[in-house]
PLY file of the C-alpha trace (Angstrom):
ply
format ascii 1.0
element vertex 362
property float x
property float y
property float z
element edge 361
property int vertex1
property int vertex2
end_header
81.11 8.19 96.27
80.76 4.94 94.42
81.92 3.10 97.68
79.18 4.76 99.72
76.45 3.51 97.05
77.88 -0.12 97.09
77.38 0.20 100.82
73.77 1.24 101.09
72.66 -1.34 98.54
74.40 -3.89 100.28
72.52 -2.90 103.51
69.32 -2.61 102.01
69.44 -5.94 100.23
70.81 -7.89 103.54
68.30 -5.59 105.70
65.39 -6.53 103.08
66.54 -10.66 104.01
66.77 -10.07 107.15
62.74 -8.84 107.07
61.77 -11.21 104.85
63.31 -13.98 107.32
60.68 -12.19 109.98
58.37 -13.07 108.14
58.80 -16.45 106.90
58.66 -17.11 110.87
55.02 -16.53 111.66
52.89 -18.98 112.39
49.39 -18.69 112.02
45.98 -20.47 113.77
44.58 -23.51 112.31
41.62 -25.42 112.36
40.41 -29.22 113.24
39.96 -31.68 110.84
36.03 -31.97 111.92
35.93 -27.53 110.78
37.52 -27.34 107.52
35.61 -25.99 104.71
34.18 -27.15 101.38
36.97 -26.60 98.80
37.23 -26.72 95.02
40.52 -27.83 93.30
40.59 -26.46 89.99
43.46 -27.09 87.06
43.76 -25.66 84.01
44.98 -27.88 81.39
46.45 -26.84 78.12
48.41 -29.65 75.79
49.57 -31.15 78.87
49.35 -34.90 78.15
52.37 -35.85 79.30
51.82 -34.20 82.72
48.31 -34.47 83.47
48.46 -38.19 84.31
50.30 -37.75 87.26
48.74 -34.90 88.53
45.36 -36.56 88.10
46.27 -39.55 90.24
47.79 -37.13 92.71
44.72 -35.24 92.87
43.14 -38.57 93.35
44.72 -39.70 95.93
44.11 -36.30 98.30
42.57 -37.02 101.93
39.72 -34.64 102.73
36.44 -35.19 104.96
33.91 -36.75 102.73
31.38 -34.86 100.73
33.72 -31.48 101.29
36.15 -31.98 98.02
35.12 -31.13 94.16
37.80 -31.09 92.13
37.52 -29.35 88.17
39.68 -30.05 85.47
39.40 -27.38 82.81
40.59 -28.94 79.15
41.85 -25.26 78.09
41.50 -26.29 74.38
43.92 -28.43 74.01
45.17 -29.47 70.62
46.88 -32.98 71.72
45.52 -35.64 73.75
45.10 -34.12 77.25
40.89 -33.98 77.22
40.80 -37.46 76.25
43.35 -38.69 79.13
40.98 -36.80 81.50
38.13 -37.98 80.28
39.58 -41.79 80.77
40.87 -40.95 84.18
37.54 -39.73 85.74
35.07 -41.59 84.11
34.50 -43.68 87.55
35.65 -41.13 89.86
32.34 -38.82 91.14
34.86 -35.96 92.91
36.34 -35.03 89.33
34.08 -33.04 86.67
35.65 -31.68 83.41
34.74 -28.62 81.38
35.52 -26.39 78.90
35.78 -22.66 79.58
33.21 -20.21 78.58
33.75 -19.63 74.39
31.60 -16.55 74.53
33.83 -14.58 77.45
35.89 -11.89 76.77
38.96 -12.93 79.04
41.75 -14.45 77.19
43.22 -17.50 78.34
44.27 -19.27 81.43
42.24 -16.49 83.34
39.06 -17.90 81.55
39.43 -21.26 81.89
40.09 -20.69 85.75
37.24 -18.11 86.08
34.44 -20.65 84.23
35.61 -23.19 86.88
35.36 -20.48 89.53
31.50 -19.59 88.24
30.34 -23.62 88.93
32.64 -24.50 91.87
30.58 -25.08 95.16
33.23 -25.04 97.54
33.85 -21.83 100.20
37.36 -22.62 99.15
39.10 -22.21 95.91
42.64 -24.37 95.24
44.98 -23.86 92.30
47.66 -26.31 91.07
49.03 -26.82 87.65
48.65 -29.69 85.10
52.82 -30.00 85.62
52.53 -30.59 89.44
51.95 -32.71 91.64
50.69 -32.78 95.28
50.97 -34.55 98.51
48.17 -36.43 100.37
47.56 -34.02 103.04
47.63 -30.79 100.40
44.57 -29.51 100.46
43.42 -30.20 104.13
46.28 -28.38 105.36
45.83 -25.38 103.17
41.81 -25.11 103.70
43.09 -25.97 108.04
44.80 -21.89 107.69
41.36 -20.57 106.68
40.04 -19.20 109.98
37.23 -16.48 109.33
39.66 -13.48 108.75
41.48 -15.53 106.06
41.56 -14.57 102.46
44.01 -16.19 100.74
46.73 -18.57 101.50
49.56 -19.59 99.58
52.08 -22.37 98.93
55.69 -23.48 98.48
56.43 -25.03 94.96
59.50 -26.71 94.57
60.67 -27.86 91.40
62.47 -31.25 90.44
66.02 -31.14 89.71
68.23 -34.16 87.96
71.20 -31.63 86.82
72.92 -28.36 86.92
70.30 -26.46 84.83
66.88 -27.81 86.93
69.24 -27.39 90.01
69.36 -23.53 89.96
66.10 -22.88 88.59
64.63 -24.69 91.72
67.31 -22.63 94.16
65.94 -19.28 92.45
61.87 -20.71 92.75
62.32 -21.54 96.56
64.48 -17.95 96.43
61.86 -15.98 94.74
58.89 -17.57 97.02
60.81 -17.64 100.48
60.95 -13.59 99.53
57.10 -13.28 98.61
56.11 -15.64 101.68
58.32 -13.05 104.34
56.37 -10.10 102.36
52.93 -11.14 102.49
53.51 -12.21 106.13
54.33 -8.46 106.73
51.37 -7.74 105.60
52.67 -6.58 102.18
52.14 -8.40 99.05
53.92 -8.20 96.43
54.06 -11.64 94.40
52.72 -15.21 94.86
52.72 -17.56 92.41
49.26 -19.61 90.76
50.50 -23.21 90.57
49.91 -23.60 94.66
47.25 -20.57 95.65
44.21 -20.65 97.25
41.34 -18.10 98.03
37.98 -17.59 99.73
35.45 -17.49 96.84
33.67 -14.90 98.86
36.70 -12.72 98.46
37.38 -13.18 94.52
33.58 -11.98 94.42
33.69 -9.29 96.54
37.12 -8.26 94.33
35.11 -8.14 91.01
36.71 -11.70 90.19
38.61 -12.04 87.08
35.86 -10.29 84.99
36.86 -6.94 86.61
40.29 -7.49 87.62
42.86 -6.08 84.87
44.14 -8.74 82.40
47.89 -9.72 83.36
50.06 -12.31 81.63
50.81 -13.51 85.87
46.56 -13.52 86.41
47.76 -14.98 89.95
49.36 -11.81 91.42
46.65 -9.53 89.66
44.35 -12.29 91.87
46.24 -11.78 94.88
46.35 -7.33 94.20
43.05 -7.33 93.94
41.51 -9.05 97.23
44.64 -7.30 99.14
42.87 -4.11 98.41
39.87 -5.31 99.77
41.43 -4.63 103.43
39.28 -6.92 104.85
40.71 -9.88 104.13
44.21 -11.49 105.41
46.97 -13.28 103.38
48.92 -15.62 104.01
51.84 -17.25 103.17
52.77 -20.62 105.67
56.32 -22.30 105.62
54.74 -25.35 106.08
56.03 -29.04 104.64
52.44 -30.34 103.98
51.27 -27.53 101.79
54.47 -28.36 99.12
53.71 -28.57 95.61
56.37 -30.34 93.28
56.30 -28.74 89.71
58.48 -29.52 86.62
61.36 -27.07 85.22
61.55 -25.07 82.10
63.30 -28.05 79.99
65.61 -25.97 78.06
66.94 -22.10 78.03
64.39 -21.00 75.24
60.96 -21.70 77.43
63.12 -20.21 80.15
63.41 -17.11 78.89
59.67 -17.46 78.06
59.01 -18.17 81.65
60.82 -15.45 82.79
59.65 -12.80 80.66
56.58 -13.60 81.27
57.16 -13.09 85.04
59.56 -10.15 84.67
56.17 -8.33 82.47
54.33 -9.11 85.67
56.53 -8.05 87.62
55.49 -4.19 86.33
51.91 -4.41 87.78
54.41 -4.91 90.96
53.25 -1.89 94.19
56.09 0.17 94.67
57.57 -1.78 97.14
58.33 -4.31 95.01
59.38 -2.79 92.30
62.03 -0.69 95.20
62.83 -4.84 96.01
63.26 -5.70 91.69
65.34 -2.61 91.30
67.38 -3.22 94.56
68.39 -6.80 93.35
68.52 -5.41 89.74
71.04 -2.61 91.07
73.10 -5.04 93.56
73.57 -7.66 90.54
74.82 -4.92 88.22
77.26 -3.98 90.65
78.77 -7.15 91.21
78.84 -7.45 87.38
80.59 -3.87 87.10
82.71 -3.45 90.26
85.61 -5.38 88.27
85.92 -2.38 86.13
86.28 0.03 88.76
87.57 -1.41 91.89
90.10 -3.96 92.30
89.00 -6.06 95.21
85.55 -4.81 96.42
83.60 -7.10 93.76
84.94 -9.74 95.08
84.23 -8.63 99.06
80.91 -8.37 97.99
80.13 -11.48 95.92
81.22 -13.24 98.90
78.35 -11.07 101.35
76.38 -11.71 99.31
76.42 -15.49 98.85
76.85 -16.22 102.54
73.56 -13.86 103.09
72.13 -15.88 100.82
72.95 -19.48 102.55
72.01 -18.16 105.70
68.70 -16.81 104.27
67.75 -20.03 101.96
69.02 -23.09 103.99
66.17 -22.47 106.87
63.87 -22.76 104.18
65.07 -25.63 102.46
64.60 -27.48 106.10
61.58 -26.18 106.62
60.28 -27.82 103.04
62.07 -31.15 103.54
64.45 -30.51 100.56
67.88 -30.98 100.02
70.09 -28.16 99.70
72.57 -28.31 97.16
75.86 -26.27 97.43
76.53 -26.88 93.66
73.25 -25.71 92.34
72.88 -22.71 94.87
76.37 -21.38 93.63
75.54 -22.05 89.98
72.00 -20.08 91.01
74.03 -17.04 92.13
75.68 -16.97 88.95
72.30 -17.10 86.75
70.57 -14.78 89.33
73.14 -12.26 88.65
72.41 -12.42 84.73
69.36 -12.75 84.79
67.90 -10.04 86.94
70.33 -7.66 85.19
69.81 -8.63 81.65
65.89 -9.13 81.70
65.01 -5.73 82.56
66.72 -5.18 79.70
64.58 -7.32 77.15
61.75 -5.89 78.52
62.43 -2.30 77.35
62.73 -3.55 74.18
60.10 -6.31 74.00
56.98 -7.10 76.11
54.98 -9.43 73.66
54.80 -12.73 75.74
54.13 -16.59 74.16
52.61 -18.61 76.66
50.98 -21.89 75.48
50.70 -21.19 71.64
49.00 -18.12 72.43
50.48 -14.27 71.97
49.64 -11.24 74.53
0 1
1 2
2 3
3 4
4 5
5 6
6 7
7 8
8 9
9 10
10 11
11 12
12 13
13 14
14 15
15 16
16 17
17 18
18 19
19 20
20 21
21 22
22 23
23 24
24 25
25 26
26 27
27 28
28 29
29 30
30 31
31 32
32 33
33 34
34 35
35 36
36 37
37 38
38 39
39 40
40 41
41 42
42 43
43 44
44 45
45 46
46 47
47 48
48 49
49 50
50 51
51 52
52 53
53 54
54 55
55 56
56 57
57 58
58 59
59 60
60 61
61 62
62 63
63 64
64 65
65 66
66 67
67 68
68 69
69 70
70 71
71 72
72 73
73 74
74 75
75 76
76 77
77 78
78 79
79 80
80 81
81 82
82 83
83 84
84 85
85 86
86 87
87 88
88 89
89 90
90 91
91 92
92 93
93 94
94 95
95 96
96 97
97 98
98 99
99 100
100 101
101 102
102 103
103 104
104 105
105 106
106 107
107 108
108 109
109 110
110 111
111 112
112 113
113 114
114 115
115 116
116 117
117 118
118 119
119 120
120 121
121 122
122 123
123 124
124 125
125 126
126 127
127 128
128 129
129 130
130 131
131 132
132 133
133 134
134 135
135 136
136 137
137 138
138 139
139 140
140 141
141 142
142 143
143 144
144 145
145 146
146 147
147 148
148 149
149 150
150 151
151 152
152 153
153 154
154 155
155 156
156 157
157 158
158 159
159 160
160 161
161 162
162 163
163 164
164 165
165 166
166 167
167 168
168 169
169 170
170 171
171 172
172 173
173 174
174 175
175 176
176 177
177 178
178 179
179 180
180 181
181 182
182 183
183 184
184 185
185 186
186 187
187 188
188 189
189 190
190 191
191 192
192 193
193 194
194 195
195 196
196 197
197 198
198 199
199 200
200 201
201 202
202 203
203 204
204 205
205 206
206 207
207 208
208 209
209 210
210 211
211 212
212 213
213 214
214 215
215 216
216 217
217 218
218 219
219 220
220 221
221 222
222 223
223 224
224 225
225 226
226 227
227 228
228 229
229 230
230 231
231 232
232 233
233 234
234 235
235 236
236 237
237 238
238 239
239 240
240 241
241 242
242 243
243 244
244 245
245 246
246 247
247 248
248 249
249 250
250 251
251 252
252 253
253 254
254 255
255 256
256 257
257 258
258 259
259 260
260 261
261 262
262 263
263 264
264 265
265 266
266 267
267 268
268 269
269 270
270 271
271 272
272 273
273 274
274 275
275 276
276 277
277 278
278 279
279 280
280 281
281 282
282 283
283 284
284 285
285 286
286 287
287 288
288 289
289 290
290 291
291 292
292 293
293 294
294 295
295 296
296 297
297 298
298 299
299 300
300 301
301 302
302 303
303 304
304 305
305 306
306 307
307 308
308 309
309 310
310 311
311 312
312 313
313 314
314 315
315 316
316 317
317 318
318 319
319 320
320 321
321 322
322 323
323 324
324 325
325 326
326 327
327 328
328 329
329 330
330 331
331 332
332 333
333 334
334 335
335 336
336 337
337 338
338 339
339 340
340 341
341 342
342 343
343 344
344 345
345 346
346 347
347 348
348 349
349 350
350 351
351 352
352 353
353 354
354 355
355 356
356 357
357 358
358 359
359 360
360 361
């Protein structure tokens, strides 16, 4: 009996790549240069003055067709020197404008500071990046190039940078965890996305209540992405595409990222039941691998190897895709950490949902 269970979880999990891979092969239609819409970048910035500089001049240095390109900087309260830096960086530049989000709303955090830039923004097209990230030149003309009339939101690749064993496989689990959303959505089934490379139609967030009437989430992306999904009348997309790469910093030590993924993992509950049958699938393959030592004598290690050749085969087309060089050393120290991870932060969870994000508590 226990050998027919470790056999249908292994199928689902390398059937669920193997769909996922479908779907990270779509293409979709794009449009010229001369027919891309008016877009808004917007970035919410909260005690980031040691990353906002770069992101500024990235921002800066963006190619879009004149008079088409706003960008907002949102100075989410910050308590060190990050409104001043902005305020020195677009003093001379006319695209930038810098605010403050509404004091008198009732949403909490990062989701007001994005939804006051939302209210003012005049583009068709709303952009989201991070204060940590930076973005290539052609970033936001290839994004708003996917938005043909059907097109709700579309999404990006983030990859993080990585100088050592600990960045290493937290970048092999980001590209991991997006590679899976990006197949999903492109079946036509979302289930995650992450906020530091999204876009959306601002005629969609409106028709979806925006943030005012969408339910408060500690991951206000996905709750974003839910929201206009159940629309039905709008498409999502996710392109593998090189152009649309954002590059974002890692957690810089094991405390914030715990905080990062508990954060997620509370998300992660708002999940359809799809993808929480997808979390419990990987939770319930992990624990397996952890536990088959204690019952069988070679089977663990049968399927620890599956698994991490399923998982080559599945990531390495993506890493080409992106431009990025794979790493065997950090993708088998990822498939350590994986295993851990998604077994042991369920775990926390049941215990424990308050989240720290920022200096704040929800």
């Amino acid at each position: 009996m226990p050998e027919l269970i470790f056999l249908i979880i292994v199928c689902f999990y390398f059937s669920f790549l193997i769909l996922v891979t479908i779907g990270l092969r779509k293409k979709f239609p794009r449009l010229k240069l001369g027919d891309l819409p008016s877009v808004t970048i917007i970035v919410a910035a909260r005690n980031e003055e040691k990353n906002i500089p770069s992101c500024l001049d990235s921002l800066y240095k963006l190619n879009y067709p004149e008079g088409k390109l706003e960008i907002i900087i949102v100075d989410d309260f910050s308590e060190d020197t990050t409104g001043s830096i902005i305020e020195e960086f677009i003093k001379d530049k006319p695209l930038f404008r810098k605010i403050y989000p509404d004091k008198n709303s009732d949403l909490k955090g990062k989701v007001n500071a994005v939804a006051s830039a939302v209210r003012v923004a005049n583009g068709e097209i709303i952009i989201l990046t991070d204060a940590d990230c930076t973005v290539p030149p052609a970033w936001a003309e290839t994004i708003a190039s996917y938005y043909q009339k059907n097109v709700g939101i579309v999404n990006g690749f983030t990859v993080l940078n990585n100088e050592n064993i600990f960045s290493g496989m937290q970048s092999v689990d980001l590209i991991f965890l997006l590679a899976s959303a990006a197949g999903t959505i492109n079946l036509n089934y979302p289930v995650s996305c992450i906020g530091n490379n999204m876009s959306f139609r601002k005629e969609a967030y409106k028709a979806a209540g925006g943030y005012e009437k969408i339910p408060f989430s500690v991951t206000e992306d996905f709750m974003l992405l839910k929201g206009i999904s159940k629309l039905k009348n709008y498409k999502i997309i996710y392109p593998l595409d090189i152009k649309t790469v954002v590059a974002s910093k890692p957690c810089p030590n094991l405390k914030e990222l715990i905080k990062q993924k508990k954060r997620w993992g509370r998300g992660g509950f708002d999940a359809p039941f799809g993808g929480q049958v997808i979390m419990g699938t990987a939770f319930l393959t992990n624990l397996m691998l952890l536990l088959s030592p204690l019952f069988f004598s070679t089977v663990w290690l049968y399927l620890a190897v599956f698994k991490i050749i399923t998982d080559y085969f599945f990531l390495f087309p993506v890493y080409n895709k992106l431009g990025v060089k794979f790493r065997l050393k950090y993708f088998l120290f990822f498939q350590v950490y994986f295993i851990l991870y998604t077994v042991i932060l369920p775990l926390i969870l049941l215990f424990s949902r308050k989240i720290s994000w920022k200096g704040r508590n929800y």
